[in-house]
C-alpha positions as CSV (number, residue, x, y, z in Angstrom):
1,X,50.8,13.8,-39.2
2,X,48.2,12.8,-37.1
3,X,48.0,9.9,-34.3
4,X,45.7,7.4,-33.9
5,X,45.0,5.3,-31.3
6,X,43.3,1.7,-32.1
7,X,41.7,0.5,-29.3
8,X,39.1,-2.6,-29.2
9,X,35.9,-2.2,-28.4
10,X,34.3,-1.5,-26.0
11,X,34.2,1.7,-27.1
12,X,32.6,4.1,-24.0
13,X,31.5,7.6,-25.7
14,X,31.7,9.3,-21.6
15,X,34.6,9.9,-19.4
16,X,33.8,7.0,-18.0
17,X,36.1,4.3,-18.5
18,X,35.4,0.5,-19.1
19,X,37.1,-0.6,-15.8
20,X,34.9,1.8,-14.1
21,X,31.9,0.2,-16.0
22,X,33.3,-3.5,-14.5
23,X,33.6,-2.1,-11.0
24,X,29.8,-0.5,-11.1
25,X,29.1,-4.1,-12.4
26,X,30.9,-5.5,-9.3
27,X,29.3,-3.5,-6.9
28,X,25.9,-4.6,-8.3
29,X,26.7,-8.0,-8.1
30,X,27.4,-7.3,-4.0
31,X,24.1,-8.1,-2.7
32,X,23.4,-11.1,-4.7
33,X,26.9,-12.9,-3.6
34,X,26.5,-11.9,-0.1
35,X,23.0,-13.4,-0.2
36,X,24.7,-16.5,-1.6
37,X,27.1,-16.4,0.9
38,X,24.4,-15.9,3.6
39,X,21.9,-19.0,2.5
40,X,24.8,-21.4,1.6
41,X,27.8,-21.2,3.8
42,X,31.5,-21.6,3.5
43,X,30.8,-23.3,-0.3
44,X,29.7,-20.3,-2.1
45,X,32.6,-18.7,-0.5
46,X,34.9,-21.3,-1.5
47,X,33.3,-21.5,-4.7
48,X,33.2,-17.5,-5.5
49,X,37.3,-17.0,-4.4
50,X,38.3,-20.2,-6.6
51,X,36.2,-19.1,-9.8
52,X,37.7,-15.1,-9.3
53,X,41.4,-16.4,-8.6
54,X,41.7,-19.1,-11.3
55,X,40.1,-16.5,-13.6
56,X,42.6,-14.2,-13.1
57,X,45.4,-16.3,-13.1
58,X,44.8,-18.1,-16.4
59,X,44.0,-14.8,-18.3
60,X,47.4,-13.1,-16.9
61,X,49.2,-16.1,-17.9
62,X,47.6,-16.0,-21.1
63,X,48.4,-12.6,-21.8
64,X,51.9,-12.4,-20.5
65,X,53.3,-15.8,-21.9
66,X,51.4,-15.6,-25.1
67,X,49.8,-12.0,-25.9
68,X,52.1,-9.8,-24.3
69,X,51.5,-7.6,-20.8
70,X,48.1,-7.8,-19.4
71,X,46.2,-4.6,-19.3
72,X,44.8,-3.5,-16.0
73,X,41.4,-3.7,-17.1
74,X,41.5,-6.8,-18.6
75,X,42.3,-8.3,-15.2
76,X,39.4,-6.3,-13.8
77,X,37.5,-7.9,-16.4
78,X,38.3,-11.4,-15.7
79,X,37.8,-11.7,-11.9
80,X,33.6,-10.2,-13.1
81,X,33.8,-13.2,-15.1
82,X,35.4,-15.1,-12.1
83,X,31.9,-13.8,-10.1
84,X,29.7,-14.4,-12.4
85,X,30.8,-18.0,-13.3
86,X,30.5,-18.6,-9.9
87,X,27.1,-17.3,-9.6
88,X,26.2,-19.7,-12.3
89,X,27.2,-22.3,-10.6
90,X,26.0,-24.5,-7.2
91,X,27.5,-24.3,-4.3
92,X,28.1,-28.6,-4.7
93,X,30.2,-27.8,-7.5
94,X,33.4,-29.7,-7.1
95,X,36.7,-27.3,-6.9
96,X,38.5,-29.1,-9.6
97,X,35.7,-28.7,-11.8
98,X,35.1,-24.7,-11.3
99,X,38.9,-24.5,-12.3
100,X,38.5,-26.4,-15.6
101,X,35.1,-24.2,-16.2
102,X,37.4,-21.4,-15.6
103,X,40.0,-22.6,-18.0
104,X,37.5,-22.7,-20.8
105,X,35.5,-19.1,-20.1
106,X,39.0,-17.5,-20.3
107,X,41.0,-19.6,-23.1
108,X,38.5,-20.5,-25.4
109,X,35.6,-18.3,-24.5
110,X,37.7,-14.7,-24.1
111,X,41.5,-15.2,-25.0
112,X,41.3,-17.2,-28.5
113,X,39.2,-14.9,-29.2
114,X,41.8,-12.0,-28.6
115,X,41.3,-11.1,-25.1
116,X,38.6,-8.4,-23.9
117,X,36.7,-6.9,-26.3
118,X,37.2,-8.9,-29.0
119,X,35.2,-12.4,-27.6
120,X,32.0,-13.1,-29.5
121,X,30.2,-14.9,-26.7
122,X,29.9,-14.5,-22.9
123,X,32.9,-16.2,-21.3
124,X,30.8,-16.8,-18.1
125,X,28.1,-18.7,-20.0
126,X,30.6,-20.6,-22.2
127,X,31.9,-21.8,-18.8
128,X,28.6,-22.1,-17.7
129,X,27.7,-24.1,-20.5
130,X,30.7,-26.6,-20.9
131,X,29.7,-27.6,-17.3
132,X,26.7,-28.2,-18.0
133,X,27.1,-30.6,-20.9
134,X,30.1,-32.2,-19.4
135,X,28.8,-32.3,-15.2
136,X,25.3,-32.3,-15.5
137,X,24.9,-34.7,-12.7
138,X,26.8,-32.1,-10.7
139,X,25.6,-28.9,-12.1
140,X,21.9,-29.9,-11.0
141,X,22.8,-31.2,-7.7
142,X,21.3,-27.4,-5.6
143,X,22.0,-27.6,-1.9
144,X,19.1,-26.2,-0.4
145,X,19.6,-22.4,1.8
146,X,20.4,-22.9,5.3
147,X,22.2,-26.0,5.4
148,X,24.9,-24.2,7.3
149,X,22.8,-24.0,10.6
150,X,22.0,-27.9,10.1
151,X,23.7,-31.1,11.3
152,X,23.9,-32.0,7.5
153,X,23.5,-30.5,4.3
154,X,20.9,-32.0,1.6
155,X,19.5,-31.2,-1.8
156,X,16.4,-30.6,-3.8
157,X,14.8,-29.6,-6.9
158,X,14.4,-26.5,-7.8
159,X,11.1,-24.7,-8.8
160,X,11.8,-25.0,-12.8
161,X,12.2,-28.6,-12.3
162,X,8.9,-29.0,-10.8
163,X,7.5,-27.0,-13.3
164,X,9.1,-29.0,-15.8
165,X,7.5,-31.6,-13.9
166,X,4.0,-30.4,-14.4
167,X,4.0,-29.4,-10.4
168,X,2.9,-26.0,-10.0
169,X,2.1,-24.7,-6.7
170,X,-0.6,-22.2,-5.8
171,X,0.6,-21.0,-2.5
172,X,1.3,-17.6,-2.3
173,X,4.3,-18.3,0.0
174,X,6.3,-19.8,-2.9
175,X,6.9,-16.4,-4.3
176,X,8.1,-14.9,-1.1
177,X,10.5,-17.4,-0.7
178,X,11.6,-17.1,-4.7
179,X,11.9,-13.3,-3.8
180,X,14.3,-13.2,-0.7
181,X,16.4,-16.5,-2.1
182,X,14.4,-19.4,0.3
183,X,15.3,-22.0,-2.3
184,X,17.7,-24.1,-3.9
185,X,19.8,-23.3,-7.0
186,X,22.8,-21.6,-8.5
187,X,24.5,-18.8,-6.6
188,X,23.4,-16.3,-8.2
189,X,19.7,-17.4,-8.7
190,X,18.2,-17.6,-5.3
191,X,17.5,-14.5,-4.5
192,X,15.9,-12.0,-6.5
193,X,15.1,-9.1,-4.7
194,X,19.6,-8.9,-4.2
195,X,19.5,-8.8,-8.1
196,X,17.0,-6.7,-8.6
197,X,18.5,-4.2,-6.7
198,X,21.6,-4.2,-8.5
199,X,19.6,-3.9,-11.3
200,X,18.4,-0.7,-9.8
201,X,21.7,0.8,-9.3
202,X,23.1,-0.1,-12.9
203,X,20.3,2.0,-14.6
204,X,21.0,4.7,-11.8
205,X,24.5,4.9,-12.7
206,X,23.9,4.6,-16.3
207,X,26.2,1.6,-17.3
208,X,23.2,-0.6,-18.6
209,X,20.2,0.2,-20.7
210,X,16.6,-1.1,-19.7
211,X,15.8,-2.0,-23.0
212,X,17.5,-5.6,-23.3
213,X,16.3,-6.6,-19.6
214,X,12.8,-5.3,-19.8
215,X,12.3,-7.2,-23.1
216,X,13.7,-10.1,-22.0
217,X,11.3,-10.0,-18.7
218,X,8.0,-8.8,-21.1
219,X,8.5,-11.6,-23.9
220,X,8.7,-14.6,-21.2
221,X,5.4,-12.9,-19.2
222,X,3.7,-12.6,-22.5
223,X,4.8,-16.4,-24.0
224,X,3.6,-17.8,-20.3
225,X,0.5,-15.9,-20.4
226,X,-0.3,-17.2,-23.8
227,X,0.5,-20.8,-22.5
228,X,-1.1,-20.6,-19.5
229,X,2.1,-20.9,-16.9
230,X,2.1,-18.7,-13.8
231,X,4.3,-16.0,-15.5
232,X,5.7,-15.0,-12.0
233,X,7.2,-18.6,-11.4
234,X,9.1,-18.7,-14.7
235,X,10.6,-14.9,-13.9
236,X,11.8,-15.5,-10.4
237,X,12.9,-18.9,-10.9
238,X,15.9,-20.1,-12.4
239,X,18.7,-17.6,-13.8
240,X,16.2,-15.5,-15.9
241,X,16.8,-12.2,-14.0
242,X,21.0,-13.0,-13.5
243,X,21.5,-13.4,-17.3
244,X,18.7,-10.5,-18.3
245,X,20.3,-8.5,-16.1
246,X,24.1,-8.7,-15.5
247,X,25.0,-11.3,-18.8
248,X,22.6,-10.1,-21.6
249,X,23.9,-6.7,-21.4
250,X,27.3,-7.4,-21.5
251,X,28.9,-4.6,-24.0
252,X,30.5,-6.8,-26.3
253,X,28.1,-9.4,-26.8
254,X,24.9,-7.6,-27.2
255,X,23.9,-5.1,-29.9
256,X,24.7,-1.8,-30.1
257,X,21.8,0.1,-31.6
258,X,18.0,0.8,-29.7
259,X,15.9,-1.2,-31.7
260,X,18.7,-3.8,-31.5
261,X,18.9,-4.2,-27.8
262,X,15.0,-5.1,-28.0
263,X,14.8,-7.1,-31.2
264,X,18.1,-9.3,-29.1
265,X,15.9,-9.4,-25.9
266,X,12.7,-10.5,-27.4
267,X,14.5,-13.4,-29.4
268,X,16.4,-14.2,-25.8
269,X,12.9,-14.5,-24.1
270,X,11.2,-16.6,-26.6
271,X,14.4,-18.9,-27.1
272,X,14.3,-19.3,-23.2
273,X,10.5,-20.1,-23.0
274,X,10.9,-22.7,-25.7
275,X,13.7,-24.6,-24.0
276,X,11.8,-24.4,-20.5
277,X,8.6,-26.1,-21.6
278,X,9.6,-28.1,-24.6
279,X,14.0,-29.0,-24.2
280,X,15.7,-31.4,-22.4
281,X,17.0,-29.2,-19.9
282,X,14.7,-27.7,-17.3
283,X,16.5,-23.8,-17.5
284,X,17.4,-22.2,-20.9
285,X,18.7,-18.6,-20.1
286,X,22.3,-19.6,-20.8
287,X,21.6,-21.1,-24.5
288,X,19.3,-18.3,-25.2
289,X,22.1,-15.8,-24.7
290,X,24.8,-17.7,-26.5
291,X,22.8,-18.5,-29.4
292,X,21.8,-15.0,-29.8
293,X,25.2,-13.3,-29.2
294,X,25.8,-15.2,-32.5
295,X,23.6,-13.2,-34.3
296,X,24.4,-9.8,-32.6
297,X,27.0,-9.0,-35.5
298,X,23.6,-9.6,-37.6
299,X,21.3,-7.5,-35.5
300,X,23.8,-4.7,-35.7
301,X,24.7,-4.8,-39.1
302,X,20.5,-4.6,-40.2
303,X,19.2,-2.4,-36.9
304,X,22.2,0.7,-37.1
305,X,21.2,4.2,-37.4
306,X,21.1,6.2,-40.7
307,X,24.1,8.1,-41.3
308,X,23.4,12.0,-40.6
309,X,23.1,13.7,-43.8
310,X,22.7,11.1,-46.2
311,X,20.8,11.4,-49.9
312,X,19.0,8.2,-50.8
313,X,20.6,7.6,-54.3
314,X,17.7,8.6,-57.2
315,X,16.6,5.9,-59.6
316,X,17.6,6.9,-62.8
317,X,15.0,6.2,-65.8
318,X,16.0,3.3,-68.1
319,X,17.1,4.4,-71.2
């Protein structure tokens, strides 16, 4: 008799476990929350540790009361979805809200789903999302960076609003300051040089490909070129590089297979582009994803590898 061991995905072919994988992912994430915590104060602070705890809590109470024990790595997994909720949200953001946003990335975007592994979207972005459409008044109210050395704190637009806007500014200095994180906006959108680093060390370590963030990053320069937008604006600004980067290539959401990753990325840049210049809502990273982790089972299904060793069956002649 033989034993085997069923085990959801995702399923690591290395040594390397999937815990490990969340910790790497962590450790990415490190510059881009200190920056946050740097440019906006004690509320991205307050903000991060109520997002991480509430996260954790409501998927161990989840799993003890009503699925059983908790793995280890499943509580690992939900304080990354703590942090990156929190990175998807302003610093503004209301602490009763980030706890309801947290109810629904863990119990209806992860748990109902069956718990890690088995969730068909991202449970950040279905957070993300639900505060969107329910807060919108407070999920686009961005404090602007440096408040905390101020008598007050205030807010302003950010740069895809103005682009929305029709207000595109030719100064050089506007990049710089979308670079180091001199702006307003989410968390985890300010400053991209902090994100691009951790995307640096993902690929170093090997726990992302570059084939779903590169595509995303090439189809939105090539859609703004042919438009006629300052591509650079549209890639620093907004949460283009946090969800090409750390939510795009989550495991379980995103396809499996080479070709896959790209085809996924390519429809996740032009889905983005379309909702920045023609939607109702000014940033479009979060739907993009969503909508096209629906269609990863799709992409998978159409884009997987031949099977080594297989004989296309012959026609046979009609008799």
């Amino acid at each position: 008799m033989y034993n085997f061991i069923e085990h959801t995905s995702p399923h690591i072919r290395r040594r390397r476990t999937a815990e490990m994988c969340m910790w790497h992912v962590i450790i990415a994430l490190a510059p881009t929350t200190l920056c946050a915590f740097y440019f906006f104060g004690l509320p991205a602070f307050e903000t991060v540790l109520v997002a991480v705890c509430s996260c954790v809590v409501f998927e161990w109470a989840i799993a003890q009361f009503l699925m059983g024990n908790p793995r280890r790595e499943s509580l690992v997994a939900a304080g990354l979805t703590g942090l990156l909720l929190a990175l998807n949200l302003p610093a503004s953001m209301p602490w009763w809200a980030i706890i309801l946003g947290s109810i629904v990335a863990i119990g209806i975007g992860k748990m109902c789903f069956g718990g890690l592994g088995c969730n068909i979207f991202n449970p950040a972005l279905v957070g993300r999302v639900f505060l969107l459409i329910s807060f919108p008044a407070a999920m686009t109210t961005w404090m602007k960076p440096g408040w905390m050395f101020e008598a007050d704190a205030s807010t302003g637009a950010t740069m895809l609003t103005a682009l929305k806007q029709g207000h595109v500014p030719d100064s050089s200095y506007q990049y710089f300051d979308l670079f180091i994180g001199n702006r307003g906006g989410s968390l985890g959108e300010v400053a991209s040089l902090a994100l691009l680093l951790g995307f640096a060390y993902l690929l170093i370590v090997r726990v992302i490909s570059w084939r779903i963030p590169i595509s995303i990053l090439a189809t939105v320069i090539v859609f703004d070129l042919c438009l006629g937008i300052q591509a650079g604006l549209d890639v620093l600004s907004g949460g283009l590089l946090l969800g090409a980067i750390f939510m795009a290539t989550d495991y379980v959401t995103s396809p499996m297979s080479n070709r896959g990753m790209i085809i996924f990325g390519i429809c996740i840049g032009i889905i983005t582009v379309c909702i920045r210049r023609w939607g109702a809502y000014p940033e479009g990273v979060s739907f993009a994803i969503l909508i096209m982790n629906g269609f990863t089972p799709l992409i998978n299904r159409y884009t997987r590898p031949r099977r080594f060793g297989y004989v296309k069956p012959q026609k046979t002649a009609a008799a």
